[in-house]
C-alpha atoms as one frame of an Amber mdcrd trajectory, in Angstrom:
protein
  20.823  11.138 102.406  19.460  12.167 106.144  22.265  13.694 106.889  21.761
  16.236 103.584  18.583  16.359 104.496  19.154  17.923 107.865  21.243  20.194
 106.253  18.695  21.893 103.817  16.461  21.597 107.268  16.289  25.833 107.115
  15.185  25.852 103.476  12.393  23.027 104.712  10.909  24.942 107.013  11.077
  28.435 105.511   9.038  26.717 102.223   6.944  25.392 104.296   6.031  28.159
 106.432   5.806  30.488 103.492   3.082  28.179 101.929   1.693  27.764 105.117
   1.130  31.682 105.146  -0.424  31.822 102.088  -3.152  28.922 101.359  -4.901
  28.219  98.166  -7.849  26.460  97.502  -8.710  23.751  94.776  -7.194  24.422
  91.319  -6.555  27.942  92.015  -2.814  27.938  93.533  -1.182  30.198  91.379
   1.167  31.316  93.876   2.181  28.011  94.723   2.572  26.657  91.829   4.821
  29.502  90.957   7.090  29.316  93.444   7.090  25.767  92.778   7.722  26.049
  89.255  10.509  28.945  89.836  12.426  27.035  92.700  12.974  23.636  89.910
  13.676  25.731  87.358  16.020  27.257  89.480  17.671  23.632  90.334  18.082
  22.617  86.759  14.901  20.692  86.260  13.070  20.966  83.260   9.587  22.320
  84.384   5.924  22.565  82.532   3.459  24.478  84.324  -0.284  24.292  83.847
  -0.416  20.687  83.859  -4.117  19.995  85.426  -4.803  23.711  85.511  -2.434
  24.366  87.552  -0.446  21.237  88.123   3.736  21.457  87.641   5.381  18.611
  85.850   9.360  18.920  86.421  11.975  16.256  85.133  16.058  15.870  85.772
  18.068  13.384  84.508  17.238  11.174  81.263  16.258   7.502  80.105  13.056
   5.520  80.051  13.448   4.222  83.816  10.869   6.841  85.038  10.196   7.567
  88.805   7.734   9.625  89.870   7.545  11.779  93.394   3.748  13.299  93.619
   3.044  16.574  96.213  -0.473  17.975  96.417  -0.356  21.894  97.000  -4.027
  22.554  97.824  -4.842  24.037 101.372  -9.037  23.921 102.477 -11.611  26.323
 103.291 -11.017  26.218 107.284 -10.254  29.309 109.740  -7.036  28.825 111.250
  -7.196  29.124 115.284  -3.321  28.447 115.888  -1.845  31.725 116.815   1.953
  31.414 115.589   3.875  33.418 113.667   3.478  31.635 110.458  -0.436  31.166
 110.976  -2.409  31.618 107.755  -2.822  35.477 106.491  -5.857  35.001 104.565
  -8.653  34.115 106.664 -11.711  31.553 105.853  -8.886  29.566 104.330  -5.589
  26.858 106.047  -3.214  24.095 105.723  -5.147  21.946 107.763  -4.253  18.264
 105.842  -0.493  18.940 106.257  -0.079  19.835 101.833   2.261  22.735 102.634
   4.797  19.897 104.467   4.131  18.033 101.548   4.725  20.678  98.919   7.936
  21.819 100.847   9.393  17.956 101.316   9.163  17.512  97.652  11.598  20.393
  96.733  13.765  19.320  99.086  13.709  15.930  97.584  14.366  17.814  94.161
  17.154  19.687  95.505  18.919  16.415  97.343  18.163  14.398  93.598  19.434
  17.274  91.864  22.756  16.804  93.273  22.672  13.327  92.125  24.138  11.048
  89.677  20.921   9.687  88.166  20.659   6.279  86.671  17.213   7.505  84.642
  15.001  10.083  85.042  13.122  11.477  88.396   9.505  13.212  87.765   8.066
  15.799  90.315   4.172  16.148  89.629   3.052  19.068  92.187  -0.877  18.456
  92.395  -3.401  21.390  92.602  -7.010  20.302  94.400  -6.331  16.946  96.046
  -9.119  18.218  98.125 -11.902  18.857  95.656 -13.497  18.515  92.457 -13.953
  20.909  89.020 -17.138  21.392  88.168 -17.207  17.770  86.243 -15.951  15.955
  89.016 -12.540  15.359  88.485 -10.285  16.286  91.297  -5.934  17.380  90.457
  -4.759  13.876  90.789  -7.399  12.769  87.652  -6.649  16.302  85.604  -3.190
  15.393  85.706  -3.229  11.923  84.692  -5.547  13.128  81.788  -2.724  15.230
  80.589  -0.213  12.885  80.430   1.648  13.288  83.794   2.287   9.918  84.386
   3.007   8.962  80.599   6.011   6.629  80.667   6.302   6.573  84.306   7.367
   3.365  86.099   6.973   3.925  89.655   5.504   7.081  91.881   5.812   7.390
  95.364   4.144  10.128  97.935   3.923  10.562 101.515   1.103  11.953 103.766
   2.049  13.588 107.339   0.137  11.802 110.285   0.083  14.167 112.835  -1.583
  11.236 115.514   1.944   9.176 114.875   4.661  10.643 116.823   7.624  12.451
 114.424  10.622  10.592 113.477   8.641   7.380 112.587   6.981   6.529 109.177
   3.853   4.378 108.554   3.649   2.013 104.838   2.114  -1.027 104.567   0.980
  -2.891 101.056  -2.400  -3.171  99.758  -5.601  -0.657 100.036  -4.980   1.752
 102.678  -7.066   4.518 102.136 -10.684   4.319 100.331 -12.629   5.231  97.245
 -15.193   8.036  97.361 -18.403   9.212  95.729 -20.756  11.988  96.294 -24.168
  11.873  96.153 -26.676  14.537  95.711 -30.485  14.687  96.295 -33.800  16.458
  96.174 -36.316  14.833  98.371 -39.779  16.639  96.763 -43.208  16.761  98.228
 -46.203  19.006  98.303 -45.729  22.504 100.406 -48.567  24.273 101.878 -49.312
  25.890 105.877 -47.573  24.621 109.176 -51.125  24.277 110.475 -52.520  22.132
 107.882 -49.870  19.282 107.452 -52.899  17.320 106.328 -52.998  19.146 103.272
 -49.255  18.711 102.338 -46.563  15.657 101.539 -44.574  16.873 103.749 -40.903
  16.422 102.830 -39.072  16.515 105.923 -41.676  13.266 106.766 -40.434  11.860
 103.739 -36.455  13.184 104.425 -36.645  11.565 108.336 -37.462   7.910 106.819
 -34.614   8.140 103.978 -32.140   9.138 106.423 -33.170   6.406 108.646 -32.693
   4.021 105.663 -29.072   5.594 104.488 -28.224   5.317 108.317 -28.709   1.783
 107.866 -26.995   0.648 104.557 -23.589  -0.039 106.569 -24.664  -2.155 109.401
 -27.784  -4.356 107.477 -27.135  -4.263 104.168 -22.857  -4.535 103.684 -20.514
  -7.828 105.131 -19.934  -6.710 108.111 -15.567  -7.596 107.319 -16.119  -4.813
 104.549 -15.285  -1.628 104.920 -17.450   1.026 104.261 -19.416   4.406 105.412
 -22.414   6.171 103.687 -22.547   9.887 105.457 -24.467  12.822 104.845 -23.021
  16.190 104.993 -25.811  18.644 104.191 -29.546  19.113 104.938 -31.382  22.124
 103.703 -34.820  22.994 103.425 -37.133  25.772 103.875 -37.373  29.333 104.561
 -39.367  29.576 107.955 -41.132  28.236 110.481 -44.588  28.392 109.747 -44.436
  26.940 105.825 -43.814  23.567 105.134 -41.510  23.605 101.714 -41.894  21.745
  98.758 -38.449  20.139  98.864 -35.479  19.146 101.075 -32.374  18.957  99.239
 -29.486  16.664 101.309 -26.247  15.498  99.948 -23.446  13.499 101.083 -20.371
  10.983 100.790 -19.645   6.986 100.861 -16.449   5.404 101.149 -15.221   1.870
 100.095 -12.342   0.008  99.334 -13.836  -2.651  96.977 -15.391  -1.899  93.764
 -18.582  -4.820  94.091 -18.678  -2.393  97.408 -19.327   0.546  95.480 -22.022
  -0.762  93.934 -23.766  -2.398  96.599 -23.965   0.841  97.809 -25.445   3.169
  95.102 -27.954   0.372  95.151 -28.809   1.003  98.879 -28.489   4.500  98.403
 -31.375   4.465  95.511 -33.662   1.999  97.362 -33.605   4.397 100.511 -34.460
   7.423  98.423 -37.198   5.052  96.921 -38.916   5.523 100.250 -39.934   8.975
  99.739 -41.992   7.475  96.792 -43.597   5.031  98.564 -44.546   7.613 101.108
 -46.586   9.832  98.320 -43.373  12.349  97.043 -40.440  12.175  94.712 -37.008
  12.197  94.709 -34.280  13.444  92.673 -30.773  11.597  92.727 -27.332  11.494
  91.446 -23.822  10.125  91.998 -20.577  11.811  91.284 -17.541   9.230  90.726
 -14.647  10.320  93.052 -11.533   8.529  93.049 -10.886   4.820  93.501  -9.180
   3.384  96.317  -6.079   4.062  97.248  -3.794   0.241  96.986   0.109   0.333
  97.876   1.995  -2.102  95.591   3.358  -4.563  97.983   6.870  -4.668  96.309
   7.426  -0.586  95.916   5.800  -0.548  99.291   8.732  -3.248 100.624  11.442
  -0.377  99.219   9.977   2.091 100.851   9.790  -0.019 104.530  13.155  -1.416
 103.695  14.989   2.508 102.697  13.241   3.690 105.923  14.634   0.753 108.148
  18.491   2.169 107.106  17.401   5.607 107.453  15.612   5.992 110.808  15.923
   2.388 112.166  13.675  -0.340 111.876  12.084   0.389 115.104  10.642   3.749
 113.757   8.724   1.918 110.773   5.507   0.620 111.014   2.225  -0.119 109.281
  -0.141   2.390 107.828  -3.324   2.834 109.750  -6.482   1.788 107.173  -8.731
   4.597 106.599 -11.347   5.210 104.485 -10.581   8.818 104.408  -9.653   9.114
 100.174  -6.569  10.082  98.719  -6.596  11.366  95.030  -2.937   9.456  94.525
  -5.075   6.344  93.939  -5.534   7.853  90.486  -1.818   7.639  89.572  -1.415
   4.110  91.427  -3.928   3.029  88.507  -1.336   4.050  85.669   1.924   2.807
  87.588   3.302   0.884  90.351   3.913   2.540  93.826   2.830   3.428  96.864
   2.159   6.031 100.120   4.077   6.154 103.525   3.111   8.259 106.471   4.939
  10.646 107.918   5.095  11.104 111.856   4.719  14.770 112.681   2.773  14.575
 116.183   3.889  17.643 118.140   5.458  16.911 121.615   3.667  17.922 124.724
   1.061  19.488 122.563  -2.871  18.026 121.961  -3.394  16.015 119.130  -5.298
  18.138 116.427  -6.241  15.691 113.337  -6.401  16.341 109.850  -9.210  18.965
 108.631  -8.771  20.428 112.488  -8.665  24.782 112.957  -5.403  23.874 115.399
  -3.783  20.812 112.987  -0.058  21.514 113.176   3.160  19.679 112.537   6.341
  19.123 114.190   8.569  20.259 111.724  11.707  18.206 112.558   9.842  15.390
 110.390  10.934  17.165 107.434  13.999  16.163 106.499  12.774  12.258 107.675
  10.102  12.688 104.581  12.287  14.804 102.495  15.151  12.114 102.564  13.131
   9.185 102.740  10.931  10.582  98.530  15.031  11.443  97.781  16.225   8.011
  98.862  13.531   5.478  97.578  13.314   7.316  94.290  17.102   6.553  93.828
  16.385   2.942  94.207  13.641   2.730  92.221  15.767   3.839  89.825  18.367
   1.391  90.056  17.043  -1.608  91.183  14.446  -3.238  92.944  14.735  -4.465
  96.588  15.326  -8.295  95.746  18.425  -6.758  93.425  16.275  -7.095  90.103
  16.215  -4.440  87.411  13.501  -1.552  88.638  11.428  -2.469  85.313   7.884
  -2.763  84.638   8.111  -6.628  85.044  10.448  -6.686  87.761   7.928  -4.843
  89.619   4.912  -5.924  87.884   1.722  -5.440  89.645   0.146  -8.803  91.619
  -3.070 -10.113  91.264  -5.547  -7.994  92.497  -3.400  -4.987  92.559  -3.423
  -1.809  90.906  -1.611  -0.806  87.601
């Protein structure tokens, strides 16, 4: 399988610079989605488009063993600053989180299955907006699942390029490895009036200076310290110039977790730090918007994965997964099925690290056919069997205490 890999290496690399060319934002990747949808059409699969808005669900093969291989498509509203010849052409907008490699891996993998004997069916479910949220909060992963993508589906697997881990090695390790996520949104209110007369004002960026010094503190006096978690804000606006103080300050932001009692704890916190803008003579508006939950591995589909990677690229090259509470929309299908997410090395040689989200993020793009065979590979196992030799069923594989199904 690396071997075939390598040799559709051209096709890798021309997909993924094309959709590195041409980004899209959220749900609207029409031109993605098209090519996606045109290219597995193309290789036999039978292809629905418009799956989550803009989602596309393609199948190949048949039976109720289902596997499923998930690529997001989204790119994020970021100026490139990499000057290369396959640099984004529409500016204000990039590949910065690596979804083109991702997007480009995934047909690969559907070309290498298609040329397959399958022992049950293989699902592709290319994601729209793994980056953002519709207007009700729900981000591609949730749309999807809504629909039905994951109906019937036994296992899904995904990767996620790691441009801080050198290429050629892969990352998976069982359990919650990347965290949940809410937003919260806020209107701290008071009474305007004249810079030069504070006295007869509640002045709300008073008021705004004491909540943020209470949200600053949630993490470190309020959580166990052995849990992990971050409450951040992310915007802070409020009036028009300098010589009126405003009636309001409106301030919004994110927290992360990876337990749900966490979660909790800390819309509690959250609340009772607003509550100080009360106490201090103004008013507060408030509300939370319910991301996705954390992302947890399934220790056994996570032990194919490690094991498929040890024959493919040596043992030597597979390691754990880094935890990080930055969130990952593929927790969403992990609740309806069994699998899990590796890493994919793609550090560039001799060049600065530039992380995810970064103008100058870039990949080395031999890591391609590593990914590409390694989605190809495990889904053919997952098909067939499990890696203690059992039937790949729901109970051979069946989720573990305090695991996600």
């Amino acid at each position: 399988m690396i071997k075939a890999a390598h040799g559709i290496s051209e096709e890798l690399i021309e997909w993924r610079r094309d959709f590195h060319m041409h980004p899209e934002i959220g749900f609207d990747v029409q031109r993605t989605a098209g090519i996606v949808a045109a290219a597995l059409e193309g290789m036999g699969y039978r292809v629905r488009s418009g799956v989550g808005k803009t989602g596309v669900v393609a199948e190949l093969g048949s039976g109720n063993r289902v596997v499923a291989i998930r690529a997001d498509m989204d790119a994020l509203p970021i100026l490139e600053r990499n000057e290369t010849e396959y640099a984004s052409t529409l500016p204000g907008r990039m590949h910065a989180c690596g979804h083109d490699a991702h997007t480009a891996m995934a047909l690969g993998a559907a070309m290498l299955l298609s040329r397959q004997q399958l022992e049950g069916t293989v699902r592709f479910l290319f994601q729209p907006s793994e980056e953002a949220a519709d207007d009700e909060g729900l981000s591609g992963a949730q749309r999807m699942a809504m629909e039905g993508a994951m109906d019937g589906v036994h296992f899904v697997i995904a990767q996620h390029v790691d441009p801080e881990m050198p290429a050629g090695r892969i990352g998976i390790s069982p359990g919650a490895t990347f965290g949940g996520v809410d937003s919260w949104y806020g209107v701290i209110m008071g009474v305007g009036g004249h810079g030069a007369h504070p006295d007869k004002t509640i002045d709300p960026f008073f008021l705004t200076a004491h909540v943020i010094t209470a949200l600053n503190g949630i993490v470190s006096r309020r959580l166990d310290p052995l849990k992990p978690a971050a409450v951040s804000i992310g915007s802070l606006h409020g009036g028009e110039t300098e010589n009126v103080i405003p009636e309001s300050v409106r301030i919004t932001g994110t927290l992360r977790f990876m337990e749900a009692t966490v979660r909790e704890l800390l819309h509690t916190e959250i609340r009772r730090a607003f509550d100080i803008a009360t106490a201090l003579g103004g008013g507060y508006q408030l509300r939370f918007e319910t991301g996705g939950p954390p992302m947890e591995n399934h220790p056994q589909v996570s032990k194919v994965i490690a094991q498929t990677a040890a024959e493919l690229i040596g043992s030597g090259n597979v390691g754990p997964t880094p935890l990080s509470l930055g969130a990952e929309d593929f927790g969403s299908f992990l609740e309806r099925a069994p699998g899990a997410m590796f890493t994919l090395g793609t550090q560039r040689e001799g060049r600065p690290v530039f992380g995810l989200h970064h103008p100058e993020f870039d990949i080395d793009e031999s890591a391609l056919p590593i990914g590409t065979a390694l989605l190809a590979e495990t889904a053919l196992r997952l098909l067939r069997a499990d890696a203690d030799g059992a039937s790949a069923s729901r109970a051979s594989l069946a989720p573990l205490p305090g695991q996600a199904s």
